[in-house]
C-alpha positions in Angstrom: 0.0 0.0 0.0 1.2 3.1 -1.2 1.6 6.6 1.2 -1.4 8.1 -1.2 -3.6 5.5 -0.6 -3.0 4.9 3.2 -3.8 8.7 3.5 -7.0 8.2 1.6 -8.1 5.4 4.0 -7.1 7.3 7.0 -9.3 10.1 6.1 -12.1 8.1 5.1 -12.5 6.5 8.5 -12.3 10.0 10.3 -14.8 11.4 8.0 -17.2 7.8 9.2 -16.1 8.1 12.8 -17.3 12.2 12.8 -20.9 11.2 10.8 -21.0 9.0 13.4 -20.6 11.4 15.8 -23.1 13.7 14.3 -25.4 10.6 13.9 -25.7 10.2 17.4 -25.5 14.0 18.3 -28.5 14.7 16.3 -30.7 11.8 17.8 -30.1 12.6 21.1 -30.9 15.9 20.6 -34.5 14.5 18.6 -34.9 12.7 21.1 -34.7 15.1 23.9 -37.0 17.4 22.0 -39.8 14.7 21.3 -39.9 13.6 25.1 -40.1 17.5 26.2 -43.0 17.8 24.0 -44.3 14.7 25.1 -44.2 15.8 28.6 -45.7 18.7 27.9 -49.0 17.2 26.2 -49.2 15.5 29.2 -49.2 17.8 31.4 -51.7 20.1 29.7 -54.0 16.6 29.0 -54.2 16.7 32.8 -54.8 19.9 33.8 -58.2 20.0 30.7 -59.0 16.8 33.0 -58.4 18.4 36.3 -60.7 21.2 35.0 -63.3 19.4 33.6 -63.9 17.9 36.8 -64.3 21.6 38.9 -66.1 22.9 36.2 -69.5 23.9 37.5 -72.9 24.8 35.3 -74.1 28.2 36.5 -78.2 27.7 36.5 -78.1 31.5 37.1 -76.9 31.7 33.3 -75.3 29.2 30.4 -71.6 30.1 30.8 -69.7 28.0 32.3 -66.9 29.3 34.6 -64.4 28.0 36.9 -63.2 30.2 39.9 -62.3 29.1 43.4 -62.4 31.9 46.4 -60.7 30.8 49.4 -62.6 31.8 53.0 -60.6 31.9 55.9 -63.4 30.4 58.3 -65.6 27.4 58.3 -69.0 28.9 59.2 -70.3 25.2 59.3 -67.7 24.2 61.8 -67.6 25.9 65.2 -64.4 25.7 67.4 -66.5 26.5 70.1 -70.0 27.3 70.8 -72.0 28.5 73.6 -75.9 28.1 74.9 -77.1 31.5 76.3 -80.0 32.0 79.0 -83.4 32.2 78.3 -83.3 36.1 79.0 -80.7 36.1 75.3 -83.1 34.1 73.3 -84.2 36.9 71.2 -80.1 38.1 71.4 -79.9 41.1 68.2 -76.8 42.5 68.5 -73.2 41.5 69.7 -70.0 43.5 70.7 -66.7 43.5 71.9 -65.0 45.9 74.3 -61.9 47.0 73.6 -59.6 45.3 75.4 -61.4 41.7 74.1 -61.6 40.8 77.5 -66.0 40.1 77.1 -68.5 40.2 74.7 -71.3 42.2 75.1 -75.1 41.6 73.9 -78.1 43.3 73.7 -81.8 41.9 72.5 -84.7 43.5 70.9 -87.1 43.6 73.8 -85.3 45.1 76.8 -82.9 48.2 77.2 -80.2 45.8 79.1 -76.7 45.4 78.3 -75.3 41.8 78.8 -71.8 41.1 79.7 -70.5 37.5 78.4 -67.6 35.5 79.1 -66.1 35.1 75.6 -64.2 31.8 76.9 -67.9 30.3 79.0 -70.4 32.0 77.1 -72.0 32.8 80.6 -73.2 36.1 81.6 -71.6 37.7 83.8 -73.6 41.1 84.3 -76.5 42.9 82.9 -76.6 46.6 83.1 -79.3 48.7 82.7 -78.9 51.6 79.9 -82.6 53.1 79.3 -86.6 51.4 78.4 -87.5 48.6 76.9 -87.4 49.0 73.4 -86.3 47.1 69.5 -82.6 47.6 70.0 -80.6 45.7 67.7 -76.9 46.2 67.2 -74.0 47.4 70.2 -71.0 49.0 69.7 -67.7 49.8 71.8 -65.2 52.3 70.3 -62.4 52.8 73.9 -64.6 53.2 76.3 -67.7 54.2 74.8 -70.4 52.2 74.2 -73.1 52.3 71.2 -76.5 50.5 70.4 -78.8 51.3 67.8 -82.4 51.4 67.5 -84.4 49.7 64.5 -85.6 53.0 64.1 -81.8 54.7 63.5 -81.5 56.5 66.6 -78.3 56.1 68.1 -77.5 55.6 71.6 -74.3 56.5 73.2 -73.2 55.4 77.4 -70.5 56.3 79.0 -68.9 55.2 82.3 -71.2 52.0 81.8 -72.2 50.0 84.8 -70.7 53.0 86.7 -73.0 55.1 88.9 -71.8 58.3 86.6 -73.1 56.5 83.9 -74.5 58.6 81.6 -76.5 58.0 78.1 -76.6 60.4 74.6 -79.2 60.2 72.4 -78.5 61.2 68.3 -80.7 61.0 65.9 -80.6 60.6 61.8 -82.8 60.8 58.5 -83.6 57.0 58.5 -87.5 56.4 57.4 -89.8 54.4 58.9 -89.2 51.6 56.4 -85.2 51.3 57.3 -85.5 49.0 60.1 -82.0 49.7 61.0 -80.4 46.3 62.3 -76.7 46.7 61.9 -73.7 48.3 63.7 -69.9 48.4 63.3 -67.1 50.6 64.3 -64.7 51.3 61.4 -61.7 51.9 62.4 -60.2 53.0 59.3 -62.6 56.3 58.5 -63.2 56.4 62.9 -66.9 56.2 61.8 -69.8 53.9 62.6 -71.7 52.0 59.9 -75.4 51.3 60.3 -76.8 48.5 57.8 -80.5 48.2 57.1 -82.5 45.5 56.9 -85.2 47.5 55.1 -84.9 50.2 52.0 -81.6 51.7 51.3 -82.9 54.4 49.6 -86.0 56.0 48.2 -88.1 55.0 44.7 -88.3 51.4 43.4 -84.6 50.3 42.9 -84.8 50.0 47.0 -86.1 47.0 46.0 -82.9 45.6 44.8 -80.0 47.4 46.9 -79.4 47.2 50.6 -77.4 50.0 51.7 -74.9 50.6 54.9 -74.3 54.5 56.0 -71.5 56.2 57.8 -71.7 58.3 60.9 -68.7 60.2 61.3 -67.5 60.2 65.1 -65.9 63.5 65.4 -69.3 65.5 64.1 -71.8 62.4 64.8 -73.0 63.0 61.3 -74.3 60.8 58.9 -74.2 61.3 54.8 -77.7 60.4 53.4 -76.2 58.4 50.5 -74.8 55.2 51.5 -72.0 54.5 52.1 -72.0 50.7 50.5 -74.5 49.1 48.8 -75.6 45.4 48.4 -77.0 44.8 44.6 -78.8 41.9 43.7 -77.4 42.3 40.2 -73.9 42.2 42.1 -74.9 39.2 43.6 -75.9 37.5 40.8 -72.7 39.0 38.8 -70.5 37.7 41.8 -72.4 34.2 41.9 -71.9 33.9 37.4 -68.4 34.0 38.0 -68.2 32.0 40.8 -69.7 28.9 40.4 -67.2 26.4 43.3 -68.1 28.2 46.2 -69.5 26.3 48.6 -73.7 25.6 48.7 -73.3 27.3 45.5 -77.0 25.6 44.3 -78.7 26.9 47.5 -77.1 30.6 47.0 -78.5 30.5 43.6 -81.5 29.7 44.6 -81.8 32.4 46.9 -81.2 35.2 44.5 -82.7 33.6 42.1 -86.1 35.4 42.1 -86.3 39.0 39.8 -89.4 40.4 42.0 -87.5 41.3 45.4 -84.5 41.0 47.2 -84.1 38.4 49.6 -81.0 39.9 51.7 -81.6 42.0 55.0 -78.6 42.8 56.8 -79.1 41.9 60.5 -75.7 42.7 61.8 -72.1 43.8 60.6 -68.6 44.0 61.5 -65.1 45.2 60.2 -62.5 42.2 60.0 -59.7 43.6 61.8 -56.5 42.3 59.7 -58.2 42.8 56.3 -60.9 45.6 57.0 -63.0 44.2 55.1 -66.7 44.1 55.7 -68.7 41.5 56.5 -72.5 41.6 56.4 -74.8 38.8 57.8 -78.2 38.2 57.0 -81.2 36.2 59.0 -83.1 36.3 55.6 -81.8 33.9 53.6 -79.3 33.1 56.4 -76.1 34.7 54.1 -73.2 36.0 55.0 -71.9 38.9 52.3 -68.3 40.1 52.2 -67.6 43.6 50.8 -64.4 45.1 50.4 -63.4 48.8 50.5 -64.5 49.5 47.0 -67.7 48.0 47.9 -66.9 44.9 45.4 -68.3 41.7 46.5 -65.5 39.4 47.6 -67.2 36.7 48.8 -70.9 34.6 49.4 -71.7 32.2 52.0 -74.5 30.3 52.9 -74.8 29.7 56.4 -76.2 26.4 57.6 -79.3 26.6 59.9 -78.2 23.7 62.0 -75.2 26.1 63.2 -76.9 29.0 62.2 -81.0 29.0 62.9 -80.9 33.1 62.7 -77.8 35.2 62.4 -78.5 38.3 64.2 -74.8 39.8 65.6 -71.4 39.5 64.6 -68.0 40.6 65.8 -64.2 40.3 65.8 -61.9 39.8 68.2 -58.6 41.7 67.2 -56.8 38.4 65.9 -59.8 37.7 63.4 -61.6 35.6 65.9 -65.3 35.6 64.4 -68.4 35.6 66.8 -72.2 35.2 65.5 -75.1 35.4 67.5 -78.0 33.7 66.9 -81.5 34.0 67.9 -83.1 31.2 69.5 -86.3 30.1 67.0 -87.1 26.8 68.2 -84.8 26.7 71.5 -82.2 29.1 73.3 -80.1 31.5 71.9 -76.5 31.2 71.1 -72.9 32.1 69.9 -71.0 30.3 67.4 -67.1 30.7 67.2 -64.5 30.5 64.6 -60.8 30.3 64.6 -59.3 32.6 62.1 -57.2 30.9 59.2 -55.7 33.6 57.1 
């Protein structure tokens, strides 16, 4: 064999060696890309399954939607829960005073303030504040104490259970048809909202909208325009869209019907960590969740094994949730849930 040749040969079997090289380069690198893809077909295949077994049919309209709200209590669930005397049967509006040490209650008969053990439930003193009358939400911002009457006149004790205790009275442009049932402190505008359970406003929408107003402390004045508003077509907006909330069939039942409104606000409170406001109703048995641009964040339908008639509610400062309940068929009561934000 000649030099020539043996150089031929030598570079022929580099030039086989490298294509081989190249060969196996370029499948690996096929390969890699068709498993990738593979995976990825997969992984979308399960997710359209994982859907399709959330996804919800909305009888409020034909769309079909798919969103989750998380809820940070389990109103079905009490941690605790607590029997009250027969003298808190028709219980209407619950407090806390401000250094969360009781709970206080009043009901819709007599013109008593009850003091509760938040850890018993038991009552530890009543206090006289003025006549019998339909008093229905209570109220301590430091040391002073509000309660509200159905009719909107607003009642303000100081130095309570003390013999200088003295009593305010201040009164606002609420009609007859109001039925004012709700009071919080807001702590963020140092104002007190008062929710009613009857017309908002004037004129036929009233029919449709529920409406919370503001008293400001500093002036004790209140705007005549609300200062939120419950909508049925927000409700039924908020309910389209959110079709895997829990009893989802039973709140859509509810607001189903175009002729009234079945929401009346029996009680409110500001959540103390998110400020938002939350808005119980005994008609319907609802809890409604509003935040501070008065968007609905959140619907719950509250059992009436737990809840037979949601009348107060209230926070303790690390989200702990109280709701009183009147006593329909028995005694009346208050429920309690553990906050899990």
């Amino acid at each position: 064999m000649n030099i020539t040749t043996h150089k031929t040969l030598t570079n022929l079997a580099k030039n086989i060696n490298l294509s081989s090289f190249l060969n196996v380069v370029t499948y690996n690198i096929f390969f890699f890309i068709f498993f990738c893809i593979a995976c990825a077909n997969s992984s979308l295949q399960k997710n359209e399954n994982h859907q399709a077994t959330t996804t919800v049919a909305n009888p409020l309209d034909s769309i079909q939607t798919q969103i989750l709200t998380d809820f940070p209590y389990t109103l079905d669930k009490p941690d605790k829960e607590f029997e009250l005397p027969n003298k808190l049967r028709e219980i209407s509006g619950l407090g806390i005073d401000s250094t969360g040490a009781y709970l206080y209650a009043v009901q819709d008969e007599e013109g008593d303030i009850f003091v509760i053990d938040k850890e018993t439930g038991k009552v530890k003193d009543q206090i006289k504040f003025h006549k019998e009358g339909d008093y229905e939400g209570i109220e301590f911002v430091n040391d002073l104490m509000y309660i509200v009457k159905s009719t909107g006149t607003l009642y303000e004790v100081s130095d309570l259970g003390k013999p200088t205790q003295k009593r305010t009275k201040h009164k606002f442009k609420f009609t007859k048809s109001s039925d004012v049932e709700g009071l919080g402190y807001d702590p963020v505008t140092n104002s007190l909202l008062l929710s009613c359970k009857g017309k908002a406003i004037r004129g036929e929408e009233a029919l449709f909208k529920k409406g919370v107003y503001e008293v400001q402390l500093d002036s004790m004045t209140m705007d005549t325009i609300p200062k939120y508003t419950i909508d049925l077509e927000d409700v039924k907006s908020f309910l389209k869209t959110n079709t895997a909330i829990e009893y989802f069939d039973k709140l859509a039942k509810v607001f189903s019907p175009e002729e009234e409104f079945i929401f009346g606000p029996s009680g409110l409170a500001i959540h103390p960590i998110t400020k938002d406001i939350y808005i119980i109703s005994a008609v319907g048995n609802v809890l409604v969740v509003l935040n501070r641009n008065n968007d609905i964040v959140h619907i719950q339908k509250l059992r009436k094994k737990v809840h037979a008639q949601p009348e107060g509610i209230v926070f303790d400062q690390d989200g702990t949730l109280y709701i009183s309940n009147e006593g329909k068929d028995g005694k009346g009561a208050i429920a309690v849930f553990q906050y899990k934000g």
